[in-house]
C-alpha positions in Angstrom: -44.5 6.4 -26.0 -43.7 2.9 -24.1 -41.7 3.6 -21.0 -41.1 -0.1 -20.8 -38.9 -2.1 -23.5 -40.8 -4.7 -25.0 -38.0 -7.4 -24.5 -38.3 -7.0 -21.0 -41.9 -7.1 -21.0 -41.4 -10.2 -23.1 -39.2 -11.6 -20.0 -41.5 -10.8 -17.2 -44.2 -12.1 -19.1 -42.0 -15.4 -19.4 -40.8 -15.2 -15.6 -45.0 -15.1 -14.7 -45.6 -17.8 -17.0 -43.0 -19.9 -15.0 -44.2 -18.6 -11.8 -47.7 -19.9 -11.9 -47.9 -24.1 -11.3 -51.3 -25.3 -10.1 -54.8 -24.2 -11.7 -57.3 -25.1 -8.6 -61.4 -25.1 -9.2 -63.4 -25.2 -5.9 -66.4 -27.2 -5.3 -68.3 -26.4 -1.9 -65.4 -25.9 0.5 -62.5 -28.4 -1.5 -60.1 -27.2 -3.7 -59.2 -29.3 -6.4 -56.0 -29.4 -8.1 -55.9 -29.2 -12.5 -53.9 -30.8 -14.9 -52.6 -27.8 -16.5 -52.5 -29.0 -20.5 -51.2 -25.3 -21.7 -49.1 -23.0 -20.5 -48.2 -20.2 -23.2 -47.6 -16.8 -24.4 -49.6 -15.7 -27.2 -49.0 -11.7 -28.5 -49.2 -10.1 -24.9 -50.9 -12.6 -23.1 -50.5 -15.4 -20.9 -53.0 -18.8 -21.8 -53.2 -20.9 -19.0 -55.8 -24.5 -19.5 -56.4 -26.9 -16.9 -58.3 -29.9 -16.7 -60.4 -31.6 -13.8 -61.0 -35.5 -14.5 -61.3 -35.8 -11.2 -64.3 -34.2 -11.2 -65.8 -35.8 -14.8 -68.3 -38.3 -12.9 -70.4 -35.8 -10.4 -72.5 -33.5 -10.7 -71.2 -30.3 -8.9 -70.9 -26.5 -9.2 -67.9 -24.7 -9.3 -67.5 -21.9 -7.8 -64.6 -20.4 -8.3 -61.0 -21.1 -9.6 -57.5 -19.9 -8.7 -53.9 -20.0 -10.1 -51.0 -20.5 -7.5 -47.5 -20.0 -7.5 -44.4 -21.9 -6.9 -44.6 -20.1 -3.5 -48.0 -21.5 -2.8 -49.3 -18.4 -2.6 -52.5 -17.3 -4.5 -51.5 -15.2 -7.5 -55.3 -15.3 -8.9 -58.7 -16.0 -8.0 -61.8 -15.5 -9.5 -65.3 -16.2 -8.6 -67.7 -17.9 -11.1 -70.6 -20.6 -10.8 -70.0 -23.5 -13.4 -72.7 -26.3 -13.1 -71.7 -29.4 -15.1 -73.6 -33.2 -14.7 -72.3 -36.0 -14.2 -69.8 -37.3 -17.2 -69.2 -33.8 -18.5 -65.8 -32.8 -18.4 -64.2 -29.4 -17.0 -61.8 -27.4 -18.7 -61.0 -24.0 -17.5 -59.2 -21.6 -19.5 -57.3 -18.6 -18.1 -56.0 -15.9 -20.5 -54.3 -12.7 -18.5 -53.1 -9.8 -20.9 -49.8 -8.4 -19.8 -49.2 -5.0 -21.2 -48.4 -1.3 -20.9 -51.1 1.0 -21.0 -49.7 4.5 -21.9 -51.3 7.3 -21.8 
């Protein structure tokens, strides 16, 4: 059985949603900042997409993205190398599951 009601789940997943304002991706030591085209709820989880056109014209790897919150603090960050060319786009896509496990 669920020790947490699912309408407050449904509001902290809201308040998080609300929380997070900037999707970064770095490229050597730079962070750059997304345009963030979704921010939704979908079931349990948050969806989070960003885009970079700032970075459309270069050829660069990215190594890792973060999500940060109207603090400024980092609230995510995960490590991953994306090489794109030159004219490519960038798109990042974050989906976090908010949920109770029970046991």
């Amino acid at each position: 059985m669920a020790y947490f009601q699912n309408n407050f789940l449904k509001y902290r997943r809201e308040q998080w949603l609300r929380s997070i304002v900037r999707v970064e991706a770095q490229v050597g030591s730079t962070w750059y900042p997304g345009d963030i085209s979704k921010k939704a709820i979908e079931n349990d989880t948050l969806v989070i997409m960003a885009t970079f056109p700032q970075l459309d014209n270069s050829a660069v790897t990215i190594s890792a993205s973060r999500l940060v919150d109207v603090r400024g603090e980092t609230a995510a960050y995960q490590t991953r190398a994306i090489q794109k060319v030159a004219g490519q786009g960038v798109m990042i896509k974050i989906t976090i599951p908010i949920y109770e496990v029970t046991t």
